[in-house]
N, C-alpha and C positions, 0 to 999 in steps of 0.2 A: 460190301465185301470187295476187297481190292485183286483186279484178276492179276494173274503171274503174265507179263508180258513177255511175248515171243522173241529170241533171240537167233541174232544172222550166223553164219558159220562165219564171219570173215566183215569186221570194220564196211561202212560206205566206202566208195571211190571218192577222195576228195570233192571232184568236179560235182558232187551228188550233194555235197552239204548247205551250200545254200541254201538250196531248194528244199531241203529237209529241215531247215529253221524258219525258211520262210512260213512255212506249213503251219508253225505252231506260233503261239505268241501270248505275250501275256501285257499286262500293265506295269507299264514303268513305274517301282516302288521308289519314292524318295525322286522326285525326278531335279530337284533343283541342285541337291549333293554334288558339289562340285568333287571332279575326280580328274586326276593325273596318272592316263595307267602305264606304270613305267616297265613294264615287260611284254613288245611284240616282235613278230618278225616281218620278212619280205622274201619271199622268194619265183623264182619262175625257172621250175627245172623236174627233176622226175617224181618231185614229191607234189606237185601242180603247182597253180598259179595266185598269187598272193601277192599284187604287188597297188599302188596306191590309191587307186579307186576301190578297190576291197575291202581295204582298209579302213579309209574313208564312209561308206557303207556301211560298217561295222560300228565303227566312233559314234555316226551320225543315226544311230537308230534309236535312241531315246534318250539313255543316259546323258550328265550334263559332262560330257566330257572336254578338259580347258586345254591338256597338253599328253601327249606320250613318248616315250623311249623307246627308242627302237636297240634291239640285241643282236649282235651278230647270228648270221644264220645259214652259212657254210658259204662253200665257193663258186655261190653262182652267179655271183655277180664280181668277181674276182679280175683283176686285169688278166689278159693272154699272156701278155708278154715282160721280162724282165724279170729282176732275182726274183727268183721262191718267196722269201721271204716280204717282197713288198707285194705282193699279188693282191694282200687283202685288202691296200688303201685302194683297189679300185670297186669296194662294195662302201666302204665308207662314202667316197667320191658319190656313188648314186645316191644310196641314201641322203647325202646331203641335198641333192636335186629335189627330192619327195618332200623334203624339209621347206626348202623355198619354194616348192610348189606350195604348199599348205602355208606357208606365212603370206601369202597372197591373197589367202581366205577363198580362193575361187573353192576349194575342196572342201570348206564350212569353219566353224566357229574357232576347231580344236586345231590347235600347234601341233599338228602330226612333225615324229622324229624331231620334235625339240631338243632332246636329247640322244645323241649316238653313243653305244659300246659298240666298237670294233674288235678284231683279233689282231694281236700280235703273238707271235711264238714265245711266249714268255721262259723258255727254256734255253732261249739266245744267253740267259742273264745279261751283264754287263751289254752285251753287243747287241741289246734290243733297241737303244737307243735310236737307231737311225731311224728304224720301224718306226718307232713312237715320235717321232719327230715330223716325216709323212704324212702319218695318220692325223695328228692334229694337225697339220696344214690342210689337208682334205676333209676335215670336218670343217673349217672355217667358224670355229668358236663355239661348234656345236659338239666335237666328243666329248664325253664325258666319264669314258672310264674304258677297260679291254676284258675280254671274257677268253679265258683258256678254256677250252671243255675240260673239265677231268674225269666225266661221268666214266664208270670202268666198274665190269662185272666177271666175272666166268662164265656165266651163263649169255649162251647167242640170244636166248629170247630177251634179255634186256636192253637190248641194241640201240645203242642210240643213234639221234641224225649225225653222230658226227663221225659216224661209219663211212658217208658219204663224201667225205671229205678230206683229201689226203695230205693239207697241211696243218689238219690237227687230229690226227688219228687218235683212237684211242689208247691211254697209256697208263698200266699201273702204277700207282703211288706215284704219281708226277709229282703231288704237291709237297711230296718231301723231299725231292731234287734241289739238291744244293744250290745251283744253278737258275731252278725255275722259281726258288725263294728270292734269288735276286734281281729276276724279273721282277716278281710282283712288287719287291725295293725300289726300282725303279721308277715304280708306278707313281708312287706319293712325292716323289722328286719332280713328276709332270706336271701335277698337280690331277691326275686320275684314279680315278676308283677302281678296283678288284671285283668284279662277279664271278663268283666261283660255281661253278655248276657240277654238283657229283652227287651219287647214290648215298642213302643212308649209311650203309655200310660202310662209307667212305671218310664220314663225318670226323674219324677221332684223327685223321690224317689233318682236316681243314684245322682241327684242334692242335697239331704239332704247329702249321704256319702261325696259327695267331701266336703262340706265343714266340716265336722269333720273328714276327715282324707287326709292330705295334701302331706303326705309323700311316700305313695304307689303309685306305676305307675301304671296308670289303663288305660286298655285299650279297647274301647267300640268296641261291636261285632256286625256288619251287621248293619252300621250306625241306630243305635238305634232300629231295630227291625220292620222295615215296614207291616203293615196288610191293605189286601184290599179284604179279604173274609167273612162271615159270616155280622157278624153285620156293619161291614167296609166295605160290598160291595155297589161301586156306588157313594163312598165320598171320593175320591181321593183326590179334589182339599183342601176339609176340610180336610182331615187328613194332607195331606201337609204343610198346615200353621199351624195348632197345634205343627207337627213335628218340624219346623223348629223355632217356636218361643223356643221350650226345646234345639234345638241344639246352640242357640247363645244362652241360659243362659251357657249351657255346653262348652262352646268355653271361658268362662273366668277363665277356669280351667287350671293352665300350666300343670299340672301333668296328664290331659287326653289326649290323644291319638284316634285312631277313623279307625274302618277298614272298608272300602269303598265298600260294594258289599254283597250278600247275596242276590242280587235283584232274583235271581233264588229260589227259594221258592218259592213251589205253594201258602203259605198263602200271600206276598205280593199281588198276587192278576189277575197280568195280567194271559192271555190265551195261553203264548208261549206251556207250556207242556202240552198243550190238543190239538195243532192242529196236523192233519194231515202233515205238510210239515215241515221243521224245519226251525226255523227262523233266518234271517239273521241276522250280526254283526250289521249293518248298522239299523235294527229293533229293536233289544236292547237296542244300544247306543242312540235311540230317545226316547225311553221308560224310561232310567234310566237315564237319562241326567237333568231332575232336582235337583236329589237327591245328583246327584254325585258332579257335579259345585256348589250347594250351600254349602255341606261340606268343600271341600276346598276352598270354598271363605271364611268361616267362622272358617276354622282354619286353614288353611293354606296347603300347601304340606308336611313343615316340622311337620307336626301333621297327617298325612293321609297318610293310604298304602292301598293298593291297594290289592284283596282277591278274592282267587279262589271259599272260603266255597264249595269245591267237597269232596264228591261226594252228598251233596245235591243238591247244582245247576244243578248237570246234571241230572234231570228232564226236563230241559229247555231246555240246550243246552251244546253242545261239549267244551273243557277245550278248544280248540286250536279259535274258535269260543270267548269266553266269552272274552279272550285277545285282542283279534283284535278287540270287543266291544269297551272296554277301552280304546284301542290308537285310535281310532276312537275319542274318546270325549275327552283324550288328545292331541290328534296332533298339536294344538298350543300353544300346554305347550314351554317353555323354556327347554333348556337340563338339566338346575339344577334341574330344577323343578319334571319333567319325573324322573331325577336320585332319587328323595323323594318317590316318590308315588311308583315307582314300589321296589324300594331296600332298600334306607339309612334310612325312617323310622322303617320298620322293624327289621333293622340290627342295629340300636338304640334300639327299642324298645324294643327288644329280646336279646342284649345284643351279637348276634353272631360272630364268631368270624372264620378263615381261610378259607373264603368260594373259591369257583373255580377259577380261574381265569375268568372274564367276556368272 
């Protein structure tokens, strides 16, 4: 008989998660699965400290990891000085440093930040250009696409990081701004991709963009944004079918794409980062097993990859842990299949290019 595990009034202190995965561990399931995890961040500011060696750390814990994407992740790495508007190529500019740190291999096998999404204001429209001009100069061959937040709720408990952040505050219905449509037009004239990051609720809105703009690769972040706290708490099963009726409108989009995971978020809603003990692979993969099977039923492998979103996830649980989730709920994949989800779509969709040898 399974005891009910103790819950904290209040999330770890960042600084405390480590140490709280260290604790636990399991066996590396599948360990040769070569993987591309194309959704992490860096940061070092009041949300704590995450920046290459951590990372590193994380990559290098078991899984066979060959390359990852790093996503913008607000302005803490931002220049000081000069327009508003270019402040963010100086988070680009670092990350690109972590990038040639790790193709040096001193930091291990994986091509950490092979791939950059940075920010540009994409509600410049037309006038983003000079941004995105910047931006791939300070990537040095490695951006590969720009992320607007759009995440936007009513409710304070759904707050996102990009609360923090005051050149991309949060903003209703951006993504039908006439203006921020011509950003993201913009984008496929750079030759970069669209990550769209916004709440479920938000979905039929990313559904007005696609169809006026068909040419940019857009790629949707944390399969659409799951909530199961605040006003969402206790309606799981509702929100499920609301979700899932926006994900097959969005599934008749070729030009979208769809990253699989973000379930680690405390606002989704379960209890994993409040207990006391840490929860197994086998306890996740039961928990996020709707979300994940009806994505790639509904658009397929070759549309779906597969996503670490650390170090927010690891609230939840351990990078080597949230893996072994995943092949747990792939394990009767096909090998083609497997080879989509965990690598070829993001090495598509990111456009990457000399990764390690598997």
């Amino acid at each position: 008989m399974t005891s009910t595990p103790t819950l904290r009034a209040a999330p770890r202190p960042f600084a405390e998660l480590t140490a709280w995965h260290a604790a636990y561990r399991e066996d590396i399931l599948e360990p040769a699965l070569p993987i591309v995890d194309p959704h992490h961040h860096a940061w070092l500011d009041g949300r704590g400290r995450y920046l290459f060696d951590d990372l590193a750390a994380d990559v290098n814990s078991g899984h066979n990891v060959l390359a990852t994407v790093f996503v913008q992740s607000g302005e803490n790495m931002y220049r000081t000085n000069g327009p508003a508007e270019m402040k963010s190529v100086g988070e680009v500019e670092f990350v690109n440093g972590i990038a040639a740190m790790a193709a040096s291999g001193r930091l291990g096998k994986a091509q950490l930040c092979a791939g950059i999404v940075g920010f540009a204001d994409l509600a410049f429209g037309d006038k983003v250009q000079p941004v995105l001009d910047a931006l791939i100069a300070a990537g040095n061959g490695r951006l590969r696409g720009i992320r607007h937040n759009m995440a936007w709720d009513e409710s304070p408990a759904t707050a996102d990081h990009s609360s923090i952040n005051k050149h991309n505050p949060r903003a209703r219905e951006l993504c039908l701004n006439a203006d921020f449509q011509k950003g993201v037009a913009r984008l496929a004239q750079c030759g970069l991709s669209f990550d769209a990051w916004m709440f479920f609720p938000q979905l039929p809105e990313l559904i007005d963009l696609l169809r006026r703009n068909s040419e940019t690769r857009v790629i949707l972040n944390h399969v659409g944004g799951i909530l199961g706290i605040g006003p969402y708490q206790g309606k799981r099963d509702e929100i499920f079918a609301t979700w899932k009726g926006y994900m097959r409108e969005l599934a008749a989009f070729p030009n979208l794409t769809v990253k699989v995971g973000g379930f680690g978020m405390p606002r989704c809603g379960w209890d994993f980062h409040l207990r006391d003990t840490h929860a197994t692979s086998e306890e996740l993969a039961a928990a996020w097993k709707p979300y994940v099977e009806t994505t790639i039923e509904l658009f397929g492998p070759s549309r779906c990859m597969l996503e670490s979103n650390f170090p927010v996830d690891k609230f939840t649980c351990g990078y080597a842990v949230l893996w072994n989730a995943f092949k747990r709920l792939t394990k009767n994949y096909s090998a083609a299949d497997k080879a989509a989800l965990y690598k070829d779509t993001a090495v598509q969709a990111y456009q990457l290019k000399d990764l390690p040898a598997a």
